[in-house]
C-alpha beads as a LAMMPS data file, in Angstrom:
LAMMPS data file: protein, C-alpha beads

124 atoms
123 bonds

1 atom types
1 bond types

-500.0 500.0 xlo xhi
-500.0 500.0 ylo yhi
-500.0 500.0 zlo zhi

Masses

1 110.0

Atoms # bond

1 1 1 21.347 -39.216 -42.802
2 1 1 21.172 -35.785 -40.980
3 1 1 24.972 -34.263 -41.013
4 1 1 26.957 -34.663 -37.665
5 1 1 26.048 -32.561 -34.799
6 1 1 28.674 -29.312 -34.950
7 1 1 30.673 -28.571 -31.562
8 1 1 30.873 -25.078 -30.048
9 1 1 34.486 -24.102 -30.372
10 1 1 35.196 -22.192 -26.858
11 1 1 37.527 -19.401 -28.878
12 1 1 35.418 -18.272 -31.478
13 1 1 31.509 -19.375 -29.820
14 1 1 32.157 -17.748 -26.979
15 1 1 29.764 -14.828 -26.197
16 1 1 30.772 -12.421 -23.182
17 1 1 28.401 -11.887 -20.680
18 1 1 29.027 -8.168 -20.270
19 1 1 28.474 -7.610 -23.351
20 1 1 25.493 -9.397 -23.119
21 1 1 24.353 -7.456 -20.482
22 1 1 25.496 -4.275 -21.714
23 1 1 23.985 -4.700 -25.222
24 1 1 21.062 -2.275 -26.571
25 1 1 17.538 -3.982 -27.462
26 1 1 15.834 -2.363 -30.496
27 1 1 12.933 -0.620 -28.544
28 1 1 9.678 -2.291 -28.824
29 1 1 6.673 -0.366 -30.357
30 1 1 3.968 0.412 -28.161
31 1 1 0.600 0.324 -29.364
32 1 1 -1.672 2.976 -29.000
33 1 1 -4.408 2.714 -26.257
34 1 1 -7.736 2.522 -27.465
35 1 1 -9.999 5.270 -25.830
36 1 1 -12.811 3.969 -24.328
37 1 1 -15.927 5.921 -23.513
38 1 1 -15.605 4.816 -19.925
39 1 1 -15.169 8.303 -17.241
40 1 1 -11.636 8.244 -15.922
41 1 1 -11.692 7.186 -12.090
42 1 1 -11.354 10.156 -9.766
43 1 1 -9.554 9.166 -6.538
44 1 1 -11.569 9.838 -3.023
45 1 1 -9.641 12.646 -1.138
46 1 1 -11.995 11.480 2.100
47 1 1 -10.238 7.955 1.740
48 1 1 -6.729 10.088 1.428
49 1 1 -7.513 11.781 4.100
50 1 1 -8.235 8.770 6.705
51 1 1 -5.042 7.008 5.162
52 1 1 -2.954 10.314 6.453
53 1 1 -5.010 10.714 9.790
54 1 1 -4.475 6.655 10.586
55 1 1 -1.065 6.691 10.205
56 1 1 -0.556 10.083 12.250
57 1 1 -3.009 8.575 14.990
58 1 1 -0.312 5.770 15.141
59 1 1 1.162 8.769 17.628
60 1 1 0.697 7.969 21.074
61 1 1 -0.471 11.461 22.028
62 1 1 -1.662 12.611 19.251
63 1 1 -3.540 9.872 18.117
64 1 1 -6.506 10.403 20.707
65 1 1 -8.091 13.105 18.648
66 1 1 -6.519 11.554 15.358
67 1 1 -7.183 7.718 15.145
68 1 1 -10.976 8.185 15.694
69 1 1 -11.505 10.744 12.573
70 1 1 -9.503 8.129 10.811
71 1 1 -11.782 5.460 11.446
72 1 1 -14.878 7.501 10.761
73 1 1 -13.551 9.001 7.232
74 1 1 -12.498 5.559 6.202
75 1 1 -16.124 4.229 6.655
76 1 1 -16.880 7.389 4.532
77 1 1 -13.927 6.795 1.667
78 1 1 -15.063 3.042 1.607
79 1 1 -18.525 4.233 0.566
80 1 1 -17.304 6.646 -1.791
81 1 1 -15.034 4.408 -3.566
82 1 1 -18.080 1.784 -3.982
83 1 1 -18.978 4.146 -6.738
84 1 1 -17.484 3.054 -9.964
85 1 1 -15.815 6.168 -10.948
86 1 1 -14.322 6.887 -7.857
87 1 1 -10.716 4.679 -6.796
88 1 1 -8.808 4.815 -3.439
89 1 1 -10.639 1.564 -1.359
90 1 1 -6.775 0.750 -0.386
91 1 1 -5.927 3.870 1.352
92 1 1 -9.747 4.059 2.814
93 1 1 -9.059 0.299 4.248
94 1 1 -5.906 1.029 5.711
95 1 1 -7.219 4.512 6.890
96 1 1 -9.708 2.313 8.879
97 1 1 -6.470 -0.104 10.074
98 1 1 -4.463 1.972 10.768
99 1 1 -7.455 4.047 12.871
100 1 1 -8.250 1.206 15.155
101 1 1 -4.666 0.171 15.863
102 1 1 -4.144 4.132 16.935
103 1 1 -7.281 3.988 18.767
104 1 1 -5.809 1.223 20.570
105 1 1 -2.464 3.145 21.388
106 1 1 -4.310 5.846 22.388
107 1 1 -6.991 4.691 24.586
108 1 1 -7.068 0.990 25.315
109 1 1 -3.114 0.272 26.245
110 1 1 -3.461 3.393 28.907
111 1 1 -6.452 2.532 30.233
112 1 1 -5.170 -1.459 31.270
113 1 1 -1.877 0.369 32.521
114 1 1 -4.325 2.572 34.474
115 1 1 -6.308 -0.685 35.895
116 1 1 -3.079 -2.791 36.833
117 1 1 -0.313 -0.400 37.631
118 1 1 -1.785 2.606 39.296
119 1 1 -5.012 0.689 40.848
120 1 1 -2.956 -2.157 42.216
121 1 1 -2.334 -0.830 45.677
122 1 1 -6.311 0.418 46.045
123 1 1 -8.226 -2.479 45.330
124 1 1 -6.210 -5.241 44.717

Bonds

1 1 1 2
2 1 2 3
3 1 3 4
4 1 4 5
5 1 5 6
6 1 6 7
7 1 7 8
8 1 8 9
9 1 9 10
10 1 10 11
11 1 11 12
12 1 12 13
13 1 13 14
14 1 14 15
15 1 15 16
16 1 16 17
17 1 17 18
18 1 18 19
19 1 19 20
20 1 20 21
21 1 21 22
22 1 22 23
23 1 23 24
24 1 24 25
25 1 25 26
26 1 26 27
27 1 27 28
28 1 28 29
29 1 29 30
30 1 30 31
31 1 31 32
32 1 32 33
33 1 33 34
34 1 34 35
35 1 35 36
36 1 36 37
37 1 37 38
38 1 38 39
39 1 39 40
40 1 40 41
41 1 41 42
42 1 42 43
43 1 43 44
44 1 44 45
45 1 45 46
46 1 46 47
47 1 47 48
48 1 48 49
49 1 49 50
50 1 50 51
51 1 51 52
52 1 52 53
53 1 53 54
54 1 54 55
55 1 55 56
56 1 56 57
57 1 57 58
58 1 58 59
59 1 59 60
60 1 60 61
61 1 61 62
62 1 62 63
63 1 63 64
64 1 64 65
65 1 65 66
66 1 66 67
67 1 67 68
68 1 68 69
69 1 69 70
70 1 70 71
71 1 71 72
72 1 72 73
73 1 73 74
74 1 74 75
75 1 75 76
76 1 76 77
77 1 77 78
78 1 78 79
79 1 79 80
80 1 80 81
81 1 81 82
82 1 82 83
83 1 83 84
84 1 84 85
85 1 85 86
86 1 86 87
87 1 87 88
88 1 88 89
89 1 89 90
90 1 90 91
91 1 91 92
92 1 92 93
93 1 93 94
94 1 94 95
95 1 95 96
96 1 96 97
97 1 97 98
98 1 98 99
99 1 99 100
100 1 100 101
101 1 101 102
102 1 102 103
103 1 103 104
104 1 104 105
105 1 105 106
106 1 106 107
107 1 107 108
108 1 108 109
109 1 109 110
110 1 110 111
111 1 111 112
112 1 112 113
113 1 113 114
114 1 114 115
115 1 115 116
116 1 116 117
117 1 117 118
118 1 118 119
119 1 119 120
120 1 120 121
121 1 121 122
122 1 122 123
123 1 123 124
């Protein structure tokens, strides 16, 4: 018969949770990386480049001459990072994003503001 199940005493079982929180871990050990014979992946500075220019053509203004480049060096980074040595697809996609939403700002909201608001006396 297995000996009697043993009750936590609540004075001497009792473990503080700040303590617990505040106790060191023994680190663990790390091991080394193997090194493959695979070329390190270079990142596309064309994608970086679109990712910066989409998120400046987000400017009203400014994004006229901005937004499009974006767009057009995104398409450029996207093809770049198809290589397999080359990373950066995220920033090239949102270069592109962010490109057509500031091509948008820039071009598409003005010209229905132009069309409804300033046209609506002449031929309407």
């Amino acid at each position: 018969m297995p000996p009697p199940a043993r009750r936590p005493d609540p004075q001497t079982d009792y473990e503080d949770p700040v303590d617990r929180l505040y106790r060191r871990r023994a680190p663990r050990k790390r091991e080394k990386a193997e090194k493959s014979d695979a070329p390190e992946k270079v990142p596309s500075s064309t994608a970086a480049v679109s990712f910066y220019f989409g998120l400046v053509g987000l400017i009203p203004c400014v994004g006229a001459v901005f937004a499009p480049l974006a767009v057009i060096l995104g398409f450029i980074g996207l093809a770049q990072t198809s290589q397999p040595n080359v990373s950066g697809k995220g920033k090239a996609k949102s270069g592109v994003y962010f490109g057509f939403i500031g091509i948008v700002i820039s071009y598409v909201i003005p010209a229905i503001f132009y069309v409804f608001v300033l046209l609506r006396g002449r031929y309407f």
